[in-house]
Structures are given as C-alpha cells and as structure tokens.
C-alpha positions in Angstrom: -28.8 38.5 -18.3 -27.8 42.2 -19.1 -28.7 43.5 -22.7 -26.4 44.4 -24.9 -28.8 47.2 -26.0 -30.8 49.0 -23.9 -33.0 51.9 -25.2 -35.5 54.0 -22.9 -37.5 56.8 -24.1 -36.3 57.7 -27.0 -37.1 61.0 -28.9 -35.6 62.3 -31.8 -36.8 65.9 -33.8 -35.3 67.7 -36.5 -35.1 71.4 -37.5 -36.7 72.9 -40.1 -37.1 76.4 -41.4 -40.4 77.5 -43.2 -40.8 80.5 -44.8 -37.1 82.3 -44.2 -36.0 82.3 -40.8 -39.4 80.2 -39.6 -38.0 77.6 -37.5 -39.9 74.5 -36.0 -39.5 71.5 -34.2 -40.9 68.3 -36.1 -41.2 65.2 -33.9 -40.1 62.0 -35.6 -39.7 59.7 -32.7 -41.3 59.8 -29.5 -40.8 57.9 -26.3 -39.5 54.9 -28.3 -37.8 51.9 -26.3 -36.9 48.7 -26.9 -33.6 46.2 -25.4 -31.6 43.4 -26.9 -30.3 40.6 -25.0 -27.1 38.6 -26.3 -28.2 35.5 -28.2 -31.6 37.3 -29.3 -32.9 38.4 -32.3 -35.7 41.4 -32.0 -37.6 42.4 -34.8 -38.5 46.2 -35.5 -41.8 46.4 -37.1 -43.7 49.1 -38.8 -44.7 50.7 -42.0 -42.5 53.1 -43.7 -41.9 56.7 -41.7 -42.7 54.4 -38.2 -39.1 55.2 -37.5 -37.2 52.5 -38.0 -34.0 53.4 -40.2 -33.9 56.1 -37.6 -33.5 54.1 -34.8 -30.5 52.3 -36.3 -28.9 55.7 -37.3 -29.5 56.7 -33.1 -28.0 53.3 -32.2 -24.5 53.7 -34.7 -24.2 57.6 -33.5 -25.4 59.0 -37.6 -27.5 61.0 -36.9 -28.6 63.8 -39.3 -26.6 67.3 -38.5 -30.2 69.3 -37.7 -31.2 66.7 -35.2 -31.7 66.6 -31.7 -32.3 63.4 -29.6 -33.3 63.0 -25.9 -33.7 59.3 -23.7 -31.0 56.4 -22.7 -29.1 54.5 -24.6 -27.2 52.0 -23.4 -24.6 49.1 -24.8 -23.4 46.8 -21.8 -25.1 49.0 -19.6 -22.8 51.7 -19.9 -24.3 54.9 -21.9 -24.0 55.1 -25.8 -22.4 58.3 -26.0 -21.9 59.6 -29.3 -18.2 59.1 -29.0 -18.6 55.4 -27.7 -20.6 54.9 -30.6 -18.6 56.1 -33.2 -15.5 54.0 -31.7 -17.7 50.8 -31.7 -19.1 51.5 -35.1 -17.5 49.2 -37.6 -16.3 46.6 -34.5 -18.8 45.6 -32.1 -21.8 47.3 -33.7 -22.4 46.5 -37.5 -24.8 47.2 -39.5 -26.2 45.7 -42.5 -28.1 48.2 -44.9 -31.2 47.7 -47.0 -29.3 49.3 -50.4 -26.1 47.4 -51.7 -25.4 50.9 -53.1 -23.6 51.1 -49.9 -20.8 49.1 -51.0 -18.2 51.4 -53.1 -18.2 51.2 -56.7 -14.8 51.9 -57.5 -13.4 49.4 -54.9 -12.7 45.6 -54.7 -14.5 43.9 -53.0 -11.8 42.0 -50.6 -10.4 45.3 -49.4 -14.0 46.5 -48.5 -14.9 43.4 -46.4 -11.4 44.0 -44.5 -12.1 47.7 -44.4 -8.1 48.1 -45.7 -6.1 46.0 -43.5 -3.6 43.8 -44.7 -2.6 41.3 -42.0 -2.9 37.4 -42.8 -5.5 37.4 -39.5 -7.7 39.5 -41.2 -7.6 38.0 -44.2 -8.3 34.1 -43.3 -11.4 35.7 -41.4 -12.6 37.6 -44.7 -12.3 34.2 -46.6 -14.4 32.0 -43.7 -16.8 34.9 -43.9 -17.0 34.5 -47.6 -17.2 30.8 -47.4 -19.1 30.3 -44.9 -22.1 32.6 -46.6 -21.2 30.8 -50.0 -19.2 33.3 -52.1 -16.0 32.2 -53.5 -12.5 33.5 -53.0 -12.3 35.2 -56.3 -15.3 37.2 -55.6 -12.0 39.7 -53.6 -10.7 40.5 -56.8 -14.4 41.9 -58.5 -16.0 45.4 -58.0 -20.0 45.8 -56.9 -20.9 45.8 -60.6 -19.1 42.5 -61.6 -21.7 40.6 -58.9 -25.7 39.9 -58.8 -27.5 41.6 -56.1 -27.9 38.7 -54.3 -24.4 37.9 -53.9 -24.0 41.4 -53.2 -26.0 41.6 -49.7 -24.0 38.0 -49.2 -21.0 40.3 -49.1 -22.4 42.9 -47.0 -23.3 40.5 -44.4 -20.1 38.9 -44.3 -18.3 42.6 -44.5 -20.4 42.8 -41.5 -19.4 39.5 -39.7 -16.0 39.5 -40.2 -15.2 41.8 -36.9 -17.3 38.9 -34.5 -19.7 41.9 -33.5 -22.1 41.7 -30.5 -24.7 43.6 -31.7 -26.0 43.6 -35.6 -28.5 45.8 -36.8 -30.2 44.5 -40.2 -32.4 47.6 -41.6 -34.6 45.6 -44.1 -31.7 43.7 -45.5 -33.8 41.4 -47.5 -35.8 43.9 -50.7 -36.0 42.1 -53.3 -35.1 38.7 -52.9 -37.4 36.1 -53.6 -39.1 34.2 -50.4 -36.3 31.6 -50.6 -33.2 33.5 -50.8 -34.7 35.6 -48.1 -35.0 32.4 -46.1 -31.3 31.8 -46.7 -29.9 35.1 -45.3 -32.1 35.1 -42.2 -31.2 31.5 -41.4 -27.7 33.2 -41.2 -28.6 35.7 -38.6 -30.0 33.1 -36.6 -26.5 31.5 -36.3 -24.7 34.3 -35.6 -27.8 35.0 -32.4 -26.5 31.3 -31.7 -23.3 32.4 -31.6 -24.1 35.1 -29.1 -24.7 37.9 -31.1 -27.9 40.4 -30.4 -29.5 41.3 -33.2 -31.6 44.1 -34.8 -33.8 42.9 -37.4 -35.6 46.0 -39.1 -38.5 45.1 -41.1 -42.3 46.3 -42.6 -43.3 42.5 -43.6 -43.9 40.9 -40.5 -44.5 37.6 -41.9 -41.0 37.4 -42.4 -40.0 38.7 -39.0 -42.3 36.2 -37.4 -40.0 33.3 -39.0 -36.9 34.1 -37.4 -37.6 36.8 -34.4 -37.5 35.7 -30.7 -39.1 38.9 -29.7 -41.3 41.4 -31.8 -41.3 45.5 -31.2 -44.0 47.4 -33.3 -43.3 51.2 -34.0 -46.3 53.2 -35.2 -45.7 57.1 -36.0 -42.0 57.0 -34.2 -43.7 55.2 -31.4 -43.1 51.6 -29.8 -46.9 50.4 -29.5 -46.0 46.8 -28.4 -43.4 44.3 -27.8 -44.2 40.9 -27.6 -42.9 37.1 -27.9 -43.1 36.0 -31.5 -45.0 33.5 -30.4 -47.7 35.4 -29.3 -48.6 35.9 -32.9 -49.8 32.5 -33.1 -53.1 33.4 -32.0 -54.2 36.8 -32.1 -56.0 36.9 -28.6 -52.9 37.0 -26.9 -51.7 40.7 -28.9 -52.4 43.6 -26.9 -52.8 46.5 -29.2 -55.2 46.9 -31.6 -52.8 48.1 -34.9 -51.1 45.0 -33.8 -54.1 42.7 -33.8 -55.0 44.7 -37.1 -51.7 43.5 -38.8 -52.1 40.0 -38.0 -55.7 40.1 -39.9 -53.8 42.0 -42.7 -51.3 38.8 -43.1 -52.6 36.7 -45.9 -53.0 33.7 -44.2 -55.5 35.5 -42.0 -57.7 36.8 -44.8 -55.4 39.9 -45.9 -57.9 42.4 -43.9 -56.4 45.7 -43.9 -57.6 48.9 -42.1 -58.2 52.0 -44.0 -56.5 55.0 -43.4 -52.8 55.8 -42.8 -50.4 56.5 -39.5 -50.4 60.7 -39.1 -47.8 62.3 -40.6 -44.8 63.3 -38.1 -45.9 66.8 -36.4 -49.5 66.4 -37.2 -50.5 65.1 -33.6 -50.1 67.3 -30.6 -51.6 64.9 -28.2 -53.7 61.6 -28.0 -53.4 58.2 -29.4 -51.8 58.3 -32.8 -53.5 55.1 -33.9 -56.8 57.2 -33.0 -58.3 57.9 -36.1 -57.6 54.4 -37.4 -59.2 52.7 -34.2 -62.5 51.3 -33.9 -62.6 51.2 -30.2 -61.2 54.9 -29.9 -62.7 57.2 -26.7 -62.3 60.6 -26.3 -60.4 60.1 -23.9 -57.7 58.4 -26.1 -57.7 61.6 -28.2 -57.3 63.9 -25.3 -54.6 62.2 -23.6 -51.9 64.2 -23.2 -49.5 61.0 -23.1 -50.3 57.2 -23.3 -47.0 55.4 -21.7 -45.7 51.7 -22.4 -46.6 49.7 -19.8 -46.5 45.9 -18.8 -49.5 44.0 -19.8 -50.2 40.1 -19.9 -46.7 39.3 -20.4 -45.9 41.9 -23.1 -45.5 45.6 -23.0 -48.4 48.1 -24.8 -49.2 51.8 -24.9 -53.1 51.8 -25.2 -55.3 52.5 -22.8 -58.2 49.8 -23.3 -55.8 47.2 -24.4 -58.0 44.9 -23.0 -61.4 45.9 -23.7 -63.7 45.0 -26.5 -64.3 46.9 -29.9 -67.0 49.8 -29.8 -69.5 49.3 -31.7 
C-alpha cells in the first residue's frame, strides 16, 4: 500500500540576525522522517520545541517567511511542492489546531465550517458533520464566544471533516479536556482512519497517543529517534532507544521515573547524539559522531548507535 504521506530527511532552519547585520543559521529540524499510510493513525511524540507543530506547518506549505527547508515530501507519491500544498490545503489535507482561537470571532459558526459556500451539498454535509460529532443545528447561527471550549474543538473537527480529507493532521487537539472528553474526540479520529483517512496525531502525553495510535514516531531536538508499533509499548524490552525506554518509565503506571536534564536547545549541538548528555549509556563515540542516521532495527526504526547494548555503569 502507498502512503499518503511520505517524509524523508527532513530539515528545516530559520534566519536570524544577532547584533545588526549578524546573520546565522539555527537548526530546528534535522533529518526528520516519518510516512502515513491510508487507514492509519501515527502519533508524533515529543516534548515541547521537539518539532512537532513544525512538522505540520512543513506538511500544509506555512511555513515561517525566514525559513528554509531541505528533504522529500511526498502526498500520493508525487512531491509536496509548496504550490500542491497550498491547493490541497483546506481539501484533502486538514488540519485540526491545538488553540480554538483559530476559529474567527466575528464569524458564525455555519459559514466557517462551510468555509463560505452556499450550495445545499455543502450544507447537508456541514449538518452530518455537526451531528454526527453531537452539536446541534443551531450551533450555525452562534459565534466562538456563544459556545464552551469543548464544543468548540467539536466544531473544529467537524470544520475539518466536512471536505472527506485523506490526510488529517491533529497538532495536540485535546489541552484541556478532561481524560473522558479526550477519549471522545480521539474515538472520532479513529473512525475517520476507518474510513480511510491517514492521520497525524501530534502529541507530548504519550499515554494518550498509545490509546488510539497504530504506529508511534518520537522527535527529540527536531529529530525522529524512533518509530515503532504502538504495541511495542506494552513491554518496554521491545523499545529501541533509550529516551524512548526513559518515557515509558516516566508514565505513571510505570512508576513516573523521569530523567533529569532537558533536550539541547536548537543550535546548541554541532555534532553527536543529542540525547547524549541525558544518556546513561553514552560513549564518546556517541558525542563525536558527526551523524547518527535512522536505521531498521528489530522491526522498528532508531537512530542510536548501541540501541541494543546494555546501560554503562
């Protein structure tokens, strides 16, 4: 089966300028890749500035103005060009964001979800959208304000639906909610992965990734570290890396272990392991690298290069 998103080492720096006319490169991604296949739902997993919201922004063509980004992207095996993703944008690629500031103050809601059109087809799909994610058919005729925030990423979601995308990228659509109203909207994207649909779930708990993922990528400092079967988490011999393996002890049904220490901040590491100074089985040789790529490994895919090997001591 081809994916319906494909991504191969991608990298992604801005410009800055220090000190007047200054100017330097500031890595924020780096050899990041990951692929959706139609039906499947892959969570994105990492701590905040891992990447994540950028890697949506890559994928829908919204990029910052001072950015530059190099590696493949493709959707249906044909490259994402900027201008294919702008024309897909809104139609066969949606996204759901993490703020319901998104939606427009000043606007109704009904006209938002059917992004202006008028046309009775259009309509009957806004109302089974509503329906079907249990928002009634007066909810058209409110603004943002009139609504909870709850029913509010209902409506984004069905906003999002309402075009039968292919590909759905949720950037941590779930703050706030309590554990069971979470449960309610991700039970959603599951049927619409039943329904064919690939899906992006982007997401720093991974408990709650783990409940509805079929496949789990974990970004560290802009990097993909491992991608694995979300059922691999079920026993934590079968992870690979070891900031994996420490997030499954940091879970609280594992004892809520966490590591000290932080990811590096983007620019800070010129070569090496990023996890490095966080790693208890760290060689010199994993500092020194001058890269560590993403390569198959007991059914998964890892960048380390002892991902097998037992702590140091």
């Amino acid at each position: 089966m081809e994916p319906i998103l494909e991504i191969s080492h991608l990298s992604i720096t801005f410009t800055q300028y220090e000190r007047g006319i200054h100017k330097r490169e500031l890595p924020v991604i780096k050899d990041l890749s990951l692929q959706i296949e139609p039906g499947q739902i892959v969570a994105a997993v990492g701590a905040s500035g891992s990447g994540k919201s950028l890697l949506a922004h890559s994928i829908l063509g919204i990029l910052p103005y001072n950015s530059r980004m190099s590696g493949t992207l493709k959707y249906d095996g044909r490259p994402l060009t900027q201008e294919r993703a702008e024309a897909l944008r809104g139609r066969e690629i949606m996204l759901i964001p993490q703020g319901v500031t998104y939606l427009d103050p000043l606007m109704k809601i009904g006209p938002q979800i059917r992004k202006g059109k008028r046309d009775a087809g259009i309509r009957e799909r806004c109302r089974a959208a509503l329906k079907r994610y249990g928002l009634k058919e007066e909810i058209e005729e409110q603004y943002p304000f009139e609504i909870s925030g709850g029913m509010a990423r209902r409506v984004l979601i069905a906003s999002a639906v309402t075009e039968s995308p292919r590909l759905i990228i949720a950037d941590e659509p779930t703050p706030g909610l309590d554990k069971k109203a979470a449960g309610k909207i991700l039970g959603h994207f599951r049927e619409l992965a039943e329904e064919g649909a690939g899906i992006l779930f982007i997401t720093h708990d991974l408990e709650l990734a783990l409940t509805i993922a079929d496949r789990v990528a974990v970004f560290y400092a802009g990097e993909t570290i491992e991608e694995a079967d979300a059922s691999d988490f079920k026993d934590v011999e079968k992870l690979r890396h070891p900031f994996t393996k420490a997030l499954w002890y940091a879970m609280p049904e594992h004892g809520f272990h966490p590591i000290p220490g932080s990811q590096p901040y983007p620019g800070t590491m010129a070569k090496g392991c990023p996890f490095a100074r966080q790693c208890r089985k760290c060689t010199i040789l994993c500092r020194e690298a001058d890269q560590i790529s993403l390569k198959p490994y007991r059914g998964g895919l890892v960048r380390c290069l002892y991902p097998g090997k037992e702590e140091a001591k």
